[in-house]
Wavefront OBJ file of the C-alpha trace (Angstrom):
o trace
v -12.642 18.698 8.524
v -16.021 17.098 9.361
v -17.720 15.695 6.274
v -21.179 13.918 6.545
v -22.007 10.382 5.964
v -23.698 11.252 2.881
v -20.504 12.997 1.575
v -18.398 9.713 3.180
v -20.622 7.737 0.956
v -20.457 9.846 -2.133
v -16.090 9.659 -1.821
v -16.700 5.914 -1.080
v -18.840 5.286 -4.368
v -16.420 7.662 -6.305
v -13.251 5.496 -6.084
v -15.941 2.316 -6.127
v -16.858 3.305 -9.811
v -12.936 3.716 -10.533
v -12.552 0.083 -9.604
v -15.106 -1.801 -11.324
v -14.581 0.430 -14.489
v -10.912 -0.695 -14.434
v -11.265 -4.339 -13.331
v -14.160 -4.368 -16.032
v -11.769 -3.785 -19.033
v -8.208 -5.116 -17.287
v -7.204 -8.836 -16.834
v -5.239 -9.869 -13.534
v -2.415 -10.320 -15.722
v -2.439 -7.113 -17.200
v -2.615 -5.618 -13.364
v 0.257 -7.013 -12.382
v 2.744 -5.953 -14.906
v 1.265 -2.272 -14.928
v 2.547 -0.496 -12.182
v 0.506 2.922 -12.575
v -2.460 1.227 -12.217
v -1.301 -0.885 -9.079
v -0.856 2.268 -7.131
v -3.791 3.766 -8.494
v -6.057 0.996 -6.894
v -4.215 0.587 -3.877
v -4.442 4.748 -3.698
v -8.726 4.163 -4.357
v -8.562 1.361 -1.491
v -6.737 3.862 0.927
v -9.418 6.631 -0.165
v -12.443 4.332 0.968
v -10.451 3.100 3.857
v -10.040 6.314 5.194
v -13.898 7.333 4.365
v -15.103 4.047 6.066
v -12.838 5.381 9.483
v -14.759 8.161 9.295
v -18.680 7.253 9.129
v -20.298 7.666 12.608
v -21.091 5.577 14.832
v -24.629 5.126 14.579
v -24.166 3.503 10.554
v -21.388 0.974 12.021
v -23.595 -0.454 14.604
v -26.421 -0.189 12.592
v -25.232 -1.856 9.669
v -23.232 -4.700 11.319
v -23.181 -7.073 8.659
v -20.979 -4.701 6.267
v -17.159 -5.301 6.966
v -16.604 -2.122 7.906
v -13.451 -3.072 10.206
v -11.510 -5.178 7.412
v -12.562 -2.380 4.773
v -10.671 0.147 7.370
v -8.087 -2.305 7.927
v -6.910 -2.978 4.495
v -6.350 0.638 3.989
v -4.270 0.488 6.968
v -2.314 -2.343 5.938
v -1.462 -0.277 2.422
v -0.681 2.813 4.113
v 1.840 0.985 6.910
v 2.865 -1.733 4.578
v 5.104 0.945 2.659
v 7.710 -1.515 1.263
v 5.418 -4.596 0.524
v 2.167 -4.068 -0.951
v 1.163 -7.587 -2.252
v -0.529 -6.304 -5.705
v -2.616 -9.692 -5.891
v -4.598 -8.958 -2.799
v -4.920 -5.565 -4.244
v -6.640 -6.853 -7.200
v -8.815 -9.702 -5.237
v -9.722 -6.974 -3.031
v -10.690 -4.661 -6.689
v -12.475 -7.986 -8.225
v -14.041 -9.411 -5.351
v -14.994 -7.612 -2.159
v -15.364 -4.234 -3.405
v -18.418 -5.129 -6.003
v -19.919 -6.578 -2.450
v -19.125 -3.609 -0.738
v -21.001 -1.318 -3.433
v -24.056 -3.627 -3.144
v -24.462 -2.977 0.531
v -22.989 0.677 0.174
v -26.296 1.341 -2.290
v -28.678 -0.228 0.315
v -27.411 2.331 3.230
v -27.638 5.120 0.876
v -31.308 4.023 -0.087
v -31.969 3.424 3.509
v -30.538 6.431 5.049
v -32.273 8.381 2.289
v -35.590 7.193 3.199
v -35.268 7.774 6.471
v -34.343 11.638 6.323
l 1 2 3 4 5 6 7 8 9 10 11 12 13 14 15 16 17 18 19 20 21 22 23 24 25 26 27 28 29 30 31 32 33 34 35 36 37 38 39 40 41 42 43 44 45 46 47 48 49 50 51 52 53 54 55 56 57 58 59 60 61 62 63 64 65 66 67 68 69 70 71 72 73 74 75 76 77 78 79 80 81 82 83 84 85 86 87 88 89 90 91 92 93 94 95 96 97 98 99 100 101 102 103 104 105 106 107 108 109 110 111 112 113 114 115 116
């Protein structure tokens, strides 16, 4: 099914909120020994993974300095890693790249906008 960026952008932000609403209120510790919430953030990391595969073209060569390739990639590695997700990169991944990710995320959205 063909969604549009704008929709790609909207699933993206979506599971972006998830994560920095649960990071925001869980310690690294706390992560680690709660299993439901491992595979809920690994699940949100496959989710923008997948909606990062699918923007066009056009946004991945236009925004080159977004990571779009690892972003893709680490949902790959979840999805194909079946027997050894490594819950700690889950959680840097939560805590550290994904607040970055929203920050640029918001700029395309205001840019794009504009630009209709």
């Amino acid at each position: 099914m063909y969604r549009s960026n704008e929709d790609l952008y909207n699933h993206i932000f979506d599971e972006i909120i998830f994560l920095e609403s649960e990071t925001g209120t869980m310690t690294k510790k706390a992560f680690l020994k709660d299993e439901k919430t491992q595979r809920a953030f690994a699940r949100s990391i496959e989710i923008i993974g997948e909606a990062v595969k699918n923007i066009s073209n056009d946004i991945i060569i236009k925004y080159k300095e977004v990571p779009w390739r690892n972003i893709a990639g680490m949902r790959d590695k979840l999805i194909h890693g079946y027997f050894s997700v490594d819950y700690e990169i889950v959680w840097d991944v939560a805590k550290n790249i994904i607040p970055k990710f929203k920050n640029q995320l918001i700029k395309i959205m205001d840019t794009e906008k504009k630009e209709k």
